[in-house]
C-alpha positions as CSV (number, residue, x, y, z in Angstrom):
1,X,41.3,-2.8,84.4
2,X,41.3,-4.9,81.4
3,X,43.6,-2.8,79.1
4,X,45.9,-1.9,81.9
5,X,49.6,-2.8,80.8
6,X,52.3,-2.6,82.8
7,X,56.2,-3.7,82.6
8,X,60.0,-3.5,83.6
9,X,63.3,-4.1,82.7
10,X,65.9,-6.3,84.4
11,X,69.3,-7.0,84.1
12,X,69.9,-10.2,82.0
13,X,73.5,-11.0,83.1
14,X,72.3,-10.4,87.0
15,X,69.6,-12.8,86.4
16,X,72.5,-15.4,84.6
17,X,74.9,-15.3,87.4
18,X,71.7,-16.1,89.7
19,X,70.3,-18.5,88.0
20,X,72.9,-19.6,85.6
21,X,71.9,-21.2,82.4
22,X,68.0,-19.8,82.8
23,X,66.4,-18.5,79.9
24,X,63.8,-14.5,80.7
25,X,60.4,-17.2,80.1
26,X,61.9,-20.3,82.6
27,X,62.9,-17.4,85.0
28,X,59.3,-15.9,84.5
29,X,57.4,-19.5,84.9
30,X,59.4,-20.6,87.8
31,X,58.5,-17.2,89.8
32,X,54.8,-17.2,88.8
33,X,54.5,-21.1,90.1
34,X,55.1,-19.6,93.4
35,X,52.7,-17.3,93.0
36,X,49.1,-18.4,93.5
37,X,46.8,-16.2,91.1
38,X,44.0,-14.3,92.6
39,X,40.6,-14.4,90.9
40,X,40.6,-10.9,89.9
41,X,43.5,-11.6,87.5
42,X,42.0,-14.0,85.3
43,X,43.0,-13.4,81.6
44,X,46.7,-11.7,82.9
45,X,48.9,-12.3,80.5
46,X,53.3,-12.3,81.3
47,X,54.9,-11.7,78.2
48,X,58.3,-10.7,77.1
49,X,58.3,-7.6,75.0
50,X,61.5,-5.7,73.5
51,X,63.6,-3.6,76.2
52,X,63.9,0.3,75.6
53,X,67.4,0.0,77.6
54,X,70.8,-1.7,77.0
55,X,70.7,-5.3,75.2
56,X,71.7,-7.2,77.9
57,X,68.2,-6.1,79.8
58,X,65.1,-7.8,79.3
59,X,61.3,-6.7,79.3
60,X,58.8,-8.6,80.8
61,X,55.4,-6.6,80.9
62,X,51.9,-7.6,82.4
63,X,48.4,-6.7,80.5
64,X,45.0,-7.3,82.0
65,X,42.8,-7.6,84.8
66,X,45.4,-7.7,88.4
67,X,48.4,-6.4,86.1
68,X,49.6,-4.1,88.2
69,X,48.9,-6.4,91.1
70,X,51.1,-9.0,88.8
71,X,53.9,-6.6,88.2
72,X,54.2,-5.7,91.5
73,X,54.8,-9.7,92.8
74,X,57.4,-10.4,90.0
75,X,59.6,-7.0,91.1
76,X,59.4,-7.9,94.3
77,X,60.4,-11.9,93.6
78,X,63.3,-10.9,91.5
79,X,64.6,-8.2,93.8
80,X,64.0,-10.6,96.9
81,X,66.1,-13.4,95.0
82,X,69.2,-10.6,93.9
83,X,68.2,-9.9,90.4
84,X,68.3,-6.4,89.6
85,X,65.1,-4.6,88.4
86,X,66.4,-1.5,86.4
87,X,62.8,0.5,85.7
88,X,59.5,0.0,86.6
89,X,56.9,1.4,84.1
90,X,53.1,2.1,83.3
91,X,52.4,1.1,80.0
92,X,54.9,-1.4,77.9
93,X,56.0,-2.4,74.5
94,X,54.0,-4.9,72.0
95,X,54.1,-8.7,73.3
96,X,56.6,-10.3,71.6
97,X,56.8,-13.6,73.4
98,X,54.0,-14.9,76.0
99,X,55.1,-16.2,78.9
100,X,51.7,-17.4,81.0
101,X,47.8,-16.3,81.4
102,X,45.9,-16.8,84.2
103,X,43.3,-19.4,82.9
104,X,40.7,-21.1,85.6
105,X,42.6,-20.0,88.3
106,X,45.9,-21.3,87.1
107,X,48.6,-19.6,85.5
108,X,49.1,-21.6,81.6
């Protein structure tokens, strides 16, 4: 699915008290690093985008081939390390701020 896009919303100050001093994109890079990229997703793009809910949440959506796939792993890496995902959605705002792509295998 190469237009797919895909995104959620987590809580900001969660994600602070559990990983205090973090900014959304070192959060982001230090979760996909544990994620080895399958070959399907290559040209996925992680990107920060503007929230539709309070200010203290942030947006992170997923566009490209394995987003959904992509989307998926991060909920289930922030929920598994106590930071609380608010809404799960198909589709997403613009990209304001790219995180990573998934270039020759490797997330950049």
């Amino acid at each position: 699915m190469e237009n797919a896009l895909f995104s959620f919303v987590y809580d900001g100050k969660v994600a602070l008290e559990v990983f205090p001093r973090t900014t959304p994109r070192n959060l982001l890079l230090a979760l996909l690093a544990t994620m080895s990229p399958d070959s399907a997703w290559e040209g996925c793009v992680v990107f920060k985008g503007e929230t539709p809910l309070d200010p203290h949440t942030v947006c992170i959506g997923t566009k490209g081939p394995g987003a959904d796939k992509v989307q998926q792993r991060l909920v289930e890496a922030m929920e598994a390390r106590g930071v609380t995902v608010l809404e799960v959605y198909e589709g997403g705002p613009e990209e304001l701020e790219k995180i990573a792509v998934v270039s020759n295998g490797k997330w950049s």
